[in-house]
One Martini backbone bead per residue (centre of mass of N, CA, C, O) as a GRO file, in nm:
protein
   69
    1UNK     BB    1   9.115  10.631  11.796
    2UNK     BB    2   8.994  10.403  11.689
    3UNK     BB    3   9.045  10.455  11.374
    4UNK     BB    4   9.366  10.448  11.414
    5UNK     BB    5   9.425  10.188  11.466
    6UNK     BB    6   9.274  10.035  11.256
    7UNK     BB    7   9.487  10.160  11.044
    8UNK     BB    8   9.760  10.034  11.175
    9UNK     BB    9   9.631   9.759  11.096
   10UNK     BB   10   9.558   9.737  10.836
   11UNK     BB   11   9.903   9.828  10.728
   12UNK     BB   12  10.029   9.621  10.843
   13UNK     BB   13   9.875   9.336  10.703
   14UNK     BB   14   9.934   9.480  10.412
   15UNK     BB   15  10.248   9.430  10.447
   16UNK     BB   16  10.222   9.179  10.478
   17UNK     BB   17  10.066   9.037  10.210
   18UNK     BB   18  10.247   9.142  10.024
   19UNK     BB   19  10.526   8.997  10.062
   20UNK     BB   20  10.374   8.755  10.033
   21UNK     BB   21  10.326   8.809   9.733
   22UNK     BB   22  10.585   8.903   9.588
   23UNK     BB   23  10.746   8.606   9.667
   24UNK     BB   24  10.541   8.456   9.439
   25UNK     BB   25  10.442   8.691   9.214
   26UNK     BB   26  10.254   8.862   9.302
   27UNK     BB   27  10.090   9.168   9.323
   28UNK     BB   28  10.047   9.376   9.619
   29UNK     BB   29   9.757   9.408   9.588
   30UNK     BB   30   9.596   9.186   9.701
   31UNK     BB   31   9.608   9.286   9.987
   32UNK     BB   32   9.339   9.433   9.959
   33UNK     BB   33   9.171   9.183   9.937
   34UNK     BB   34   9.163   9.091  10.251
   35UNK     BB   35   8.898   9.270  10.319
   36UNK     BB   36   8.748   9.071  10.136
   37UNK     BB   37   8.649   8.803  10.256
   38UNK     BB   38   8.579   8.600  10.006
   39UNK     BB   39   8.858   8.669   9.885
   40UNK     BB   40   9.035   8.577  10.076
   41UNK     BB   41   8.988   8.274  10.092
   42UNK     BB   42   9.049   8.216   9.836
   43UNK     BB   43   9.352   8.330   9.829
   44UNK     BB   44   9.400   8.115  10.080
   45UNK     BB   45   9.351   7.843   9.919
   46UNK     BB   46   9.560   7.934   9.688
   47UNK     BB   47   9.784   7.931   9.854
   48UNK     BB   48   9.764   7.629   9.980
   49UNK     BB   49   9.765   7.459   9.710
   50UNK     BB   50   9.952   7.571   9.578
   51UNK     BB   51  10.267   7.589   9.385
   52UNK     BB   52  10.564   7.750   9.463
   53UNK     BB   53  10.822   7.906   9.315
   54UNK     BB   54  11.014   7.714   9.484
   55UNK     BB   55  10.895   7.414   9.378
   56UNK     BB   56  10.930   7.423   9.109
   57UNK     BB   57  11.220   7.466   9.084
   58UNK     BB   58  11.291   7.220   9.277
   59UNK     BB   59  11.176   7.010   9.038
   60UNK     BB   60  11.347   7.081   8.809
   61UNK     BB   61  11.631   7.040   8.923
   62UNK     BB   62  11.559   6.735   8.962
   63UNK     BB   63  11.523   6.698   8.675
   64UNK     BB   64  11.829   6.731   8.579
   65UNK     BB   65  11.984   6.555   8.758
   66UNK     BB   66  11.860   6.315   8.661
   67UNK     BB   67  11.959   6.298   8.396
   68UNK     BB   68  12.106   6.142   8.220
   69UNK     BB   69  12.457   6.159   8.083
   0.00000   0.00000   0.00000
């Protein structure tokens, strides 16, 4: 039974973590690597300092706009 729950919270956290994985542009397979601790950390860390791609997007047309015309 206790191992039935682990597989369904497994499940739940690894499809968070794809869909998230997903949004910025990476392979949801990223999501397996969370279950290796210093791997997760790693990829907390670059997703917590890296610039998600909807921020480059939103620097860029910032940059469209300043253009003089």
């Amino acid at each position: 039974m206790l191992f039935l729950l682990a597989l369904v919270v497994f499940v739940v956290l690894a499809a968070f973590w794809a869909g998230i994985f997903r949004r910025i542009g990476w392979s949801p397979w990223f999501a397996l690597l969370m279950v290796i601790p210093l791997a997760s950390l790693v990829i907390v860390l670059v997703l917590a300092f890296n610039k998600w791609p909807i921020e480059r997007r939103v620097e860029e047309l910032e940059r469209e706009l300043a253009k003089p015309r």
